[in-house]
N, CA, C and O atoms as CSV, one atom per row, in Angstrom:
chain,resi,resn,atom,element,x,y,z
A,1,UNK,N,N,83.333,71.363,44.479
A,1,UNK,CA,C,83.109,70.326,45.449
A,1,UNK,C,C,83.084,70.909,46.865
A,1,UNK,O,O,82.283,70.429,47.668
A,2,UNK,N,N,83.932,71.950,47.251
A,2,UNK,CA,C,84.249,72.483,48.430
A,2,UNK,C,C,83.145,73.040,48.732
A,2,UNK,O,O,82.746,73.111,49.894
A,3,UNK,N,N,82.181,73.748,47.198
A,3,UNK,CA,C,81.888,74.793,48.307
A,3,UNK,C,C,80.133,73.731,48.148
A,3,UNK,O,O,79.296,74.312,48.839
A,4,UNK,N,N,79.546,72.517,47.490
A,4,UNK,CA,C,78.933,72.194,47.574
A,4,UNK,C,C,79.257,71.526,49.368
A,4,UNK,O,O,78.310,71.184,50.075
A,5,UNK,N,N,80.208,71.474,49.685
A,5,UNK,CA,C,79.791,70.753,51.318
A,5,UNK,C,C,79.519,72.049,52.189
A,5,UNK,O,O,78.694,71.882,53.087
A,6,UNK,N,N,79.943,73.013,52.101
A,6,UNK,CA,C,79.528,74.003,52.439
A,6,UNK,C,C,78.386,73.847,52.983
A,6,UNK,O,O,78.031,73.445,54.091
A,7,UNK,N,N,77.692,74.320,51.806
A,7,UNK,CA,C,76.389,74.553,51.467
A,7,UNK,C,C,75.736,73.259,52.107
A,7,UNK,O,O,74.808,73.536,52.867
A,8,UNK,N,N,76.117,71.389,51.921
A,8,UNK,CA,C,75.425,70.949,53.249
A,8,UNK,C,C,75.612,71.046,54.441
A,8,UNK,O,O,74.920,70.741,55.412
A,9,UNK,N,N,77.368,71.844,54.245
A,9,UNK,CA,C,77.134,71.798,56.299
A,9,UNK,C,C,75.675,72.917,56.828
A,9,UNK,O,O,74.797,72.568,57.617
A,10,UNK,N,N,75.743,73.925,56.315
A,10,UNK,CA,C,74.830,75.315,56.158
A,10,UNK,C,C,73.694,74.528,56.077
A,10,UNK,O,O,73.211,74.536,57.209
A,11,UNK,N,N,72.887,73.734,55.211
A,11,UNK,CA,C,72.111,73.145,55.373
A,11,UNK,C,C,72.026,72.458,56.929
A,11,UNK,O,O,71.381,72.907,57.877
A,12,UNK,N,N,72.751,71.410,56.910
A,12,UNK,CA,C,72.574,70.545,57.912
A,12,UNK,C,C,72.173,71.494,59.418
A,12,UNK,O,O,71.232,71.423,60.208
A,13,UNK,N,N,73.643,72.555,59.321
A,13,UNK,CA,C,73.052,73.935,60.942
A,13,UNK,C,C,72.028,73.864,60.694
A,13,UNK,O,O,71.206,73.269,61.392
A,14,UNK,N,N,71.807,74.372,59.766
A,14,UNK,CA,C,70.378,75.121,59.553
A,14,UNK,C,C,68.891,74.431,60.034
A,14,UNK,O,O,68.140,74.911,60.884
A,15,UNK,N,N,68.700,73.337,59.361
A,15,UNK,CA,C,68.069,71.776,59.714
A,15,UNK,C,C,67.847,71.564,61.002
A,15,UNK,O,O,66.784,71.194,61.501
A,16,UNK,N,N,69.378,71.920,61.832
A,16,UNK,CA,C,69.784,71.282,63.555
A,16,UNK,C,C,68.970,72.587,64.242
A,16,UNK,O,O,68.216,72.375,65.192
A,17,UNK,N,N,69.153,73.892,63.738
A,17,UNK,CA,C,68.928,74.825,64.150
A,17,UNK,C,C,67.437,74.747,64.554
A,17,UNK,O,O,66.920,74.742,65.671
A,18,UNK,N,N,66.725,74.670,62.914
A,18,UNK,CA,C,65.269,74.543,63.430
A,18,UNK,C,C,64.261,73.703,64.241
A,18,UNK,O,O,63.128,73.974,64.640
A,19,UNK,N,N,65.198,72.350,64.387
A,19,UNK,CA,C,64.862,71.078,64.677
A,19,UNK,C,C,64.454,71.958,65.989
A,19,UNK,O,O,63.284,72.231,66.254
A,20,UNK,N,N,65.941,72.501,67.035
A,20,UNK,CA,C,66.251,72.920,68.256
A,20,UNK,C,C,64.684,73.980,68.695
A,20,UNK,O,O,63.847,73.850,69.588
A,21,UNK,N,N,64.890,75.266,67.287
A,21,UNK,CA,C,63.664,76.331,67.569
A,21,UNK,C,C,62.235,75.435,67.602
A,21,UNK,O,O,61.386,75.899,68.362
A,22,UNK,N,N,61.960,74.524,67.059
A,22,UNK,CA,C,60.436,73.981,66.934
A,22,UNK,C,C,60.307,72.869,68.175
A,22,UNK,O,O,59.226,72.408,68.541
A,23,UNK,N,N,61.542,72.537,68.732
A,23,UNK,CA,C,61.354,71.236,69.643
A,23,UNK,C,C,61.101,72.578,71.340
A,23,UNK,O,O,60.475,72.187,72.325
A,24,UNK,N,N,61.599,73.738,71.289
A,24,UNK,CA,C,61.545,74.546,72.462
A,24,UNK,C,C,60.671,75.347,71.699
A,24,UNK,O,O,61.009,76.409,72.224
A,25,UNK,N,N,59.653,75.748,70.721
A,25,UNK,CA,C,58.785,76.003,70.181
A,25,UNK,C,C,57.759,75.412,71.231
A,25,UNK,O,O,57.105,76.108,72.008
A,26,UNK,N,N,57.691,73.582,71.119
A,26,UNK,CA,C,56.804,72.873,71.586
A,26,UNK,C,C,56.741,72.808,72.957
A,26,UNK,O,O,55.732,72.367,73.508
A,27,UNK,N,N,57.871,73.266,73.686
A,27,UNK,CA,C,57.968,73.296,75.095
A,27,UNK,C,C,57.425,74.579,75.877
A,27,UNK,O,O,56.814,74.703,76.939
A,28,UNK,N,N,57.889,75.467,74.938
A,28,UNK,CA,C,57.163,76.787,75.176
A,28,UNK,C,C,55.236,76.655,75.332
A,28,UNK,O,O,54.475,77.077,76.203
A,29,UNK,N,N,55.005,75.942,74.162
A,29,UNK,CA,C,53.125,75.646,74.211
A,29,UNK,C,C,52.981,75.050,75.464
A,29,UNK,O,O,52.237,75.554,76.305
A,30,UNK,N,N,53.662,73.955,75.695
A,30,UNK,CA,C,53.295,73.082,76.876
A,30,UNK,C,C,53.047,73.792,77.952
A,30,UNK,O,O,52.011,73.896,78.608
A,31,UNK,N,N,54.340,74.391,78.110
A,31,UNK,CA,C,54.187,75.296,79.479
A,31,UNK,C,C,53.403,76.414,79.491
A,31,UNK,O,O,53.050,76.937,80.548
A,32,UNK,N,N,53.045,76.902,78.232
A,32,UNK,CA,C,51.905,78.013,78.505
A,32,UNK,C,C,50.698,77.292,78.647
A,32,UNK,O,O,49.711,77.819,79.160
A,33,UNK,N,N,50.699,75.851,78.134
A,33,UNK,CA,C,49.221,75.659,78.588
A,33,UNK,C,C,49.236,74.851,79.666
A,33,UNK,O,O,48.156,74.343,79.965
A,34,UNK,N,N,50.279,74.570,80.400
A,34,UNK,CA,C,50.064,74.063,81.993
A,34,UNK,C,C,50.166,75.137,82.553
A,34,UNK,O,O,49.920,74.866,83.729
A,35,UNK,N,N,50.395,76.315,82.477
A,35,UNK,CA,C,50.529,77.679,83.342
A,35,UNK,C,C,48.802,78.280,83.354
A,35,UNK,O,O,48.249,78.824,84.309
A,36,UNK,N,N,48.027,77.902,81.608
A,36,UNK,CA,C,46.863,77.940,82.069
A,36,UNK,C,C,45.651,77.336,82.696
A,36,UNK,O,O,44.576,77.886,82.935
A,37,UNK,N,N,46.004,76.143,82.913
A,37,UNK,CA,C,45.620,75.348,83.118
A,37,UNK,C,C,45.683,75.667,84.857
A,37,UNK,O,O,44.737,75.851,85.623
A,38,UNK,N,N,46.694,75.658,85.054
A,38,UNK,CA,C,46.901,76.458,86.744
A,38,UNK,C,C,46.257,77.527,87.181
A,38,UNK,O,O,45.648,77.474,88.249
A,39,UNK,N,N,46.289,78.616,86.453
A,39,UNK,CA,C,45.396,79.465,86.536
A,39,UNK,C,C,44.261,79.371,86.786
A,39,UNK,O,O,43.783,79.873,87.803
A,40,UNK,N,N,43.497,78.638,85.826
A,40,UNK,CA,C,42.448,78.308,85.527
A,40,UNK,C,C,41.747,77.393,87.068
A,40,UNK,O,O,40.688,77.446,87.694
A,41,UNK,N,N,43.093,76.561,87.178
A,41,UNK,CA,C,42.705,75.586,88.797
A,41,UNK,C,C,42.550,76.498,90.064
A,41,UNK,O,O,41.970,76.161,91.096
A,42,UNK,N,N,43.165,77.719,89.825
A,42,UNK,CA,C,43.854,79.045,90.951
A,42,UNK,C,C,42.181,79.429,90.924
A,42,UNK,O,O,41.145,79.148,91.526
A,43,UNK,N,N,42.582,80.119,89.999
A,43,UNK,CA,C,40.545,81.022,89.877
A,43,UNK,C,C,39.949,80.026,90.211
A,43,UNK,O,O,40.256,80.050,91.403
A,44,UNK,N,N,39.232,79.018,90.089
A,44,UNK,CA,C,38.396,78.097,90.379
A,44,UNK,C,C,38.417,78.245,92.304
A,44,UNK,O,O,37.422,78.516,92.976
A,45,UNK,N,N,39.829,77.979,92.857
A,45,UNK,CA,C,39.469,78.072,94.338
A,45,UNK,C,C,39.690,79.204,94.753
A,45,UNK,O,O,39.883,79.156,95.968
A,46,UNK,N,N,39.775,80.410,94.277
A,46,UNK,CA,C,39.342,81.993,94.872
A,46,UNK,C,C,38.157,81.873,94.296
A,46,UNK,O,O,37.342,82.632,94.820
A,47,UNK,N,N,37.729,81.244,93.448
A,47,UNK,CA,C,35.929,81.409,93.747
A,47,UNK,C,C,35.506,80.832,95.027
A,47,UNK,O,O,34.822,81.538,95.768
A,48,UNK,N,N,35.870,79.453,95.445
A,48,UNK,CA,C,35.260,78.784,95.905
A,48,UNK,C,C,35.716,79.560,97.421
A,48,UNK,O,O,34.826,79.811,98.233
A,49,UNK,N,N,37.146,79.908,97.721
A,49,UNK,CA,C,36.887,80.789,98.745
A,49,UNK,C,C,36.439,81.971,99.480
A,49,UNK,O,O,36.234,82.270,100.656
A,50,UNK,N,N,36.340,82.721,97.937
A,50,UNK,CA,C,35.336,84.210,98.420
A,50,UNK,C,C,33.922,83.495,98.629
A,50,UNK,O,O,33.195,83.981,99.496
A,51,UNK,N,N,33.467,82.391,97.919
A,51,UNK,CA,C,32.038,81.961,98.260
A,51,UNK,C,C,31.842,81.657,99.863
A,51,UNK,O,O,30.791,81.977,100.418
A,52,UNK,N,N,32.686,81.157,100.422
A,52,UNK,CA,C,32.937,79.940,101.227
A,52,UNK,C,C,33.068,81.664,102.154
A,52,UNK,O,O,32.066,81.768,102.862
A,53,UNK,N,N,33.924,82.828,102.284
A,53,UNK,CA,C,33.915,83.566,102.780
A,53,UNK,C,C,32.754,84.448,103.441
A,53,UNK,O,O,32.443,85.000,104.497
A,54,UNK,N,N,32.183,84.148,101.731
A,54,UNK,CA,C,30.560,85.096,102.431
A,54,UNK,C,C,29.521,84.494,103.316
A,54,UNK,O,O,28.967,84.940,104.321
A,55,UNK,N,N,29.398,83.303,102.645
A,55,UNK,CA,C,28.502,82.477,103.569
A,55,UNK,C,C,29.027,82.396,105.222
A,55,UNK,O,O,28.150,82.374,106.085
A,56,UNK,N,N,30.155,82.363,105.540
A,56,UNK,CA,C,30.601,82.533,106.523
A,56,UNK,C,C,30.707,84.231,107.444
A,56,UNK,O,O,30.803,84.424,108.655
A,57,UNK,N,N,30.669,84.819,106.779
A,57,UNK,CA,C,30.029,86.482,107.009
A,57,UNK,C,C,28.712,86.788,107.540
A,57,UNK,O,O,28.423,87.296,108.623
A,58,UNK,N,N,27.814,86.315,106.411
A,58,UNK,CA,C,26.254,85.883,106.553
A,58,UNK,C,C,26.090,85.441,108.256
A,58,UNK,O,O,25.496,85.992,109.183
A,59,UNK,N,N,27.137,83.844,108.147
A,59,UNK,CA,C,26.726,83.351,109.595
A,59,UNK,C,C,26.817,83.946,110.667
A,59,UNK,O,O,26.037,83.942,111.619
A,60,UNK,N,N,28.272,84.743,110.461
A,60,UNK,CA,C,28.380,85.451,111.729
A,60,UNK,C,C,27.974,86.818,112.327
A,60,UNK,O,O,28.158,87.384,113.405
A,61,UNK,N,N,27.121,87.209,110.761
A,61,UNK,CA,C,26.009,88.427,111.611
A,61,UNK,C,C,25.706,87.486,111.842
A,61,UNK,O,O,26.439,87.043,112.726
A,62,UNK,N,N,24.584,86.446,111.404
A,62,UNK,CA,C,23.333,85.677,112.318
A,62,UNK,C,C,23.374,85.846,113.722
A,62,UNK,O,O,22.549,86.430,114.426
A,63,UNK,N,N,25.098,84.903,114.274
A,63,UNK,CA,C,25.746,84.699,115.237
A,63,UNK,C,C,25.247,85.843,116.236
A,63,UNK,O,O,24.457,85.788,117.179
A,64,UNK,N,N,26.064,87.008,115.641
A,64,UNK,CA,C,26.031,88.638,116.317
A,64,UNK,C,C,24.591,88.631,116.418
A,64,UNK,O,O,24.280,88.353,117.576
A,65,UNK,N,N,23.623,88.816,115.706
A,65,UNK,CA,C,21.910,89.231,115.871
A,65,UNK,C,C,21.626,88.363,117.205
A,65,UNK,O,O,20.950,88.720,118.170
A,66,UNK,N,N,22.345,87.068,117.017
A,66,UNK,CA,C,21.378,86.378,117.910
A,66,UNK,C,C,22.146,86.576,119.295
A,66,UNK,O,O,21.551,86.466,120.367
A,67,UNK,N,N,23.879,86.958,119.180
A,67,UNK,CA,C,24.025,86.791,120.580
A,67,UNK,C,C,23.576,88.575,121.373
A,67,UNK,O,O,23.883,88.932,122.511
A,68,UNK,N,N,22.970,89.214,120.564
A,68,UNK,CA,C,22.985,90.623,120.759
A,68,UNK,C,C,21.677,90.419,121.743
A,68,UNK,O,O,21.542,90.890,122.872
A,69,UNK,N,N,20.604,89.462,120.899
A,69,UNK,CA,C,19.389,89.408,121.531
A,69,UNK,C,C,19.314,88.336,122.707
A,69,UNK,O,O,18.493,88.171,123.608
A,70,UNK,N,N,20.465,87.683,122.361
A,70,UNK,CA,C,20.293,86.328,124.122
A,70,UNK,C,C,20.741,87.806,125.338
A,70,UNK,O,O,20.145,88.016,126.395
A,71,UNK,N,N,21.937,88.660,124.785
A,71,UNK,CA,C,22.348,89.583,126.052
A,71,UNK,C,C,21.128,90.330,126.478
A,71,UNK,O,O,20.928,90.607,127.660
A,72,UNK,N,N,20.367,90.635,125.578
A,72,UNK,CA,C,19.306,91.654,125.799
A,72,UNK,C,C,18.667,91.092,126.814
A,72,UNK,O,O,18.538,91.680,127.888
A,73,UNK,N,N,18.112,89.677,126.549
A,73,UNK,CA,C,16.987,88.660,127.225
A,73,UNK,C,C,17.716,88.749,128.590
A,73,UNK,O,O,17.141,89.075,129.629
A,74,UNK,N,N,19.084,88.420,128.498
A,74,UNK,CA,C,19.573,88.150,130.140
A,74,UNK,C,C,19.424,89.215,130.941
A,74,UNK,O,O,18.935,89.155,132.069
A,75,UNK,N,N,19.922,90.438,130.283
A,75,UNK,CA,C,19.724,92.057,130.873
A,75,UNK,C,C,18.273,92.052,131.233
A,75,UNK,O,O,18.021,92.201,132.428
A,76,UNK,N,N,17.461,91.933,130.557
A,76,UNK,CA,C,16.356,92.162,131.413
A,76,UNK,C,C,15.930,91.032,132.636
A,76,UNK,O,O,15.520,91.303,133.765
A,77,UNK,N,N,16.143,89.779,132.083
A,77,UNK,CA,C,15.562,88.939,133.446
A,77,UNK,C,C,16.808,89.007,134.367
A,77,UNK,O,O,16.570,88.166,135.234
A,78,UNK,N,N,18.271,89.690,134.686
A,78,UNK,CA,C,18.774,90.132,135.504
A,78,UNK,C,C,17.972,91.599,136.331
A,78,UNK,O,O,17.853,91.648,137.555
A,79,UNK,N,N,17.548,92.570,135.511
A,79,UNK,CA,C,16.708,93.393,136.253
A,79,UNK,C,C,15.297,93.125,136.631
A,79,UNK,O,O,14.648,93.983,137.230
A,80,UNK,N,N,14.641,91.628,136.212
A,80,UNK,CA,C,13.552,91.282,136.585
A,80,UNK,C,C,13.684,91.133,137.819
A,80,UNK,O,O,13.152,91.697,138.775
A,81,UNK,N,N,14.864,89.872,137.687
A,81,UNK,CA,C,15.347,89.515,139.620
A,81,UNK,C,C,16.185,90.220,140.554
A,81,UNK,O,O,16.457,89.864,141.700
A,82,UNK,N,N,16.552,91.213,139.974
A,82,UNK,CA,C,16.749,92.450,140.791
A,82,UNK,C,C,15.738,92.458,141.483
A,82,UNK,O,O,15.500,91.817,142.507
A,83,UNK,N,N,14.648,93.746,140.513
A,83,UNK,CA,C,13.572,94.024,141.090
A,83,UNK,C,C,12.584,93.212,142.177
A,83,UNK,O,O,11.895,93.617,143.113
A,84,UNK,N,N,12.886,91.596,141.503
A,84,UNK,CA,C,11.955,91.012,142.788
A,84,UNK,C,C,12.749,91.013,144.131
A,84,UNK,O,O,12.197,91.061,145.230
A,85,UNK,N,N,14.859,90.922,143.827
A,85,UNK,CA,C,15.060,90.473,145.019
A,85,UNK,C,C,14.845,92.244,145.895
A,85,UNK,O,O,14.860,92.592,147.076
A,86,UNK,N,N,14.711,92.785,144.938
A,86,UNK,CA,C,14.365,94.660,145.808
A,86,UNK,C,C,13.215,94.210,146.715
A,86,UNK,O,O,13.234,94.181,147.945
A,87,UNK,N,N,12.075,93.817,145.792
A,87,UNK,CA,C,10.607,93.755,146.539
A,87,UNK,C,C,11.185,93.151,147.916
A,87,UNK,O,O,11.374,93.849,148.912
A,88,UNK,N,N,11.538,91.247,147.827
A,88,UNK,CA,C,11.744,90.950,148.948
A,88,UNK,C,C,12.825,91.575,149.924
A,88,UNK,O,O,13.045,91.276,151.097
A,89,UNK,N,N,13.062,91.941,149.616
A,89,UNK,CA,C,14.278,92.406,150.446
A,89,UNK,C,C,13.413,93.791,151.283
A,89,UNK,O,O,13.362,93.964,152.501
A,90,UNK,N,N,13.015,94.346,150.594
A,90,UNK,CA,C,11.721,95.623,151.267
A,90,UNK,C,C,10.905,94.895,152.169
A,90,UNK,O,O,10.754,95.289,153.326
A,91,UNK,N,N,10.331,93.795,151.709
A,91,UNK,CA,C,8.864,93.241,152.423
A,91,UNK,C,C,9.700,92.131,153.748
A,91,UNK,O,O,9.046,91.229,154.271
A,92,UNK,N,N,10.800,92.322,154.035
A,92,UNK,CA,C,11.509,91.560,154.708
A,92,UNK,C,C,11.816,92.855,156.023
A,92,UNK,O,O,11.557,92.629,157.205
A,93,UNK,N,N,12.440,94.282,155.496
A,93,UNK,CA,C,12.400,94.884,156.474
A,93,UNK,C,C,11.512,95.886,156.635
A,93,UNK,O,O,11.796,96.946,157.195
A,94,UNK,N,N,10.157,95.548,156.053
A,94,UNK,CA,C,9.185,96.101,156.772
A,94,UNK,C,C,8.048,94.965,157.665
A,94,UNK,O,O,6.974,95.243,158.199
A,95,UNK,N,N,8.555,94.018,157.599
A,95,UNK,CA,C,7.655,92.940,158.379
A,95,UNK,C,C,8.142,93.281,159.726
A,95,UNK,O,O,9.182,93.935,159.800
A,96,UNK,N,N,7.650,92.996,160.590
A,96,UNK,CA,C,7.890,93.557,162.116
A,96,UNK,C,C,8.642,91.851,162.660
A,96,UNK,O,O,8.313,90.815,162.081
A,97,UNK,N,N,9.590,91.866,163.759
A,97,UNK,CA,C,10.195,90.852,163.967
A,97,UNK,C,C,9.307,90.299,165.002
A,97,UNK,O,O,9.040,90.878,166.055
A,98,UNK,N,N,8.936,89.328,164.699
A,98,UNK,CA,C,8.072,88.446,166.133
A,98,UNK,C,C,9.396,87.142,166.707
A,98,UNK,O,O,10.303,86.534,166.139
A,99,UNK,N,N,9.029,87.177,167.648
A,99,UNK,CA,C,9.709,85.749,168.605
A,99,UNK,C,C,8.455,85.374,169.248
A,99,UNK,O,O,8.420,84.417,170.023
């Protein structure tokens, strides 16, 4: 008789035991698949920010090309009006002074 209760207490651990391993069995899945699931959400916006990065790279050569060529444009029509205010400024003291 004794040693048949035994043998259900041993059972019964045993029973409690696995109940415990398969119920944190199931917790273990969960969380590996909300961990991939995160991942999965993670990668999704390092795509979307290396994308979002380049296009923004792209723009700002554009930016650079174009502000390289507005400086160019100003540099020269600054030495355009140089040069004219040279001319006048010459044709001013070579005009003879009348009163």
């Amino acid at each position: 008789m004794e040693l048949a209760k035994d043998r259900d207490d041993q059972e019964m651990m045993l029973k409690k035991r696995n109940e415990e391993l398969e119920k944190a069995l199931r917790e273990s899945k969960w969380r590996e698949e909300k961990m991939i699931s995160e991942l999965q959400r993670t990668w999704e916006r390092l795509r979307v920010a290396e994308e979002a990065e380049e296009r923004l790279c792209s723009q700002l050569g554009e930016l650079e090309a174009e502000a390289v060529n507005q400086a160019r444009a100003y540099h020269s029509r600054i030495l355009s009006l140089m040069n004219d205010l040279s001319q006048a400024h010459n044709l001013l003291h070579l005009q003879p002074v009348t009163n």
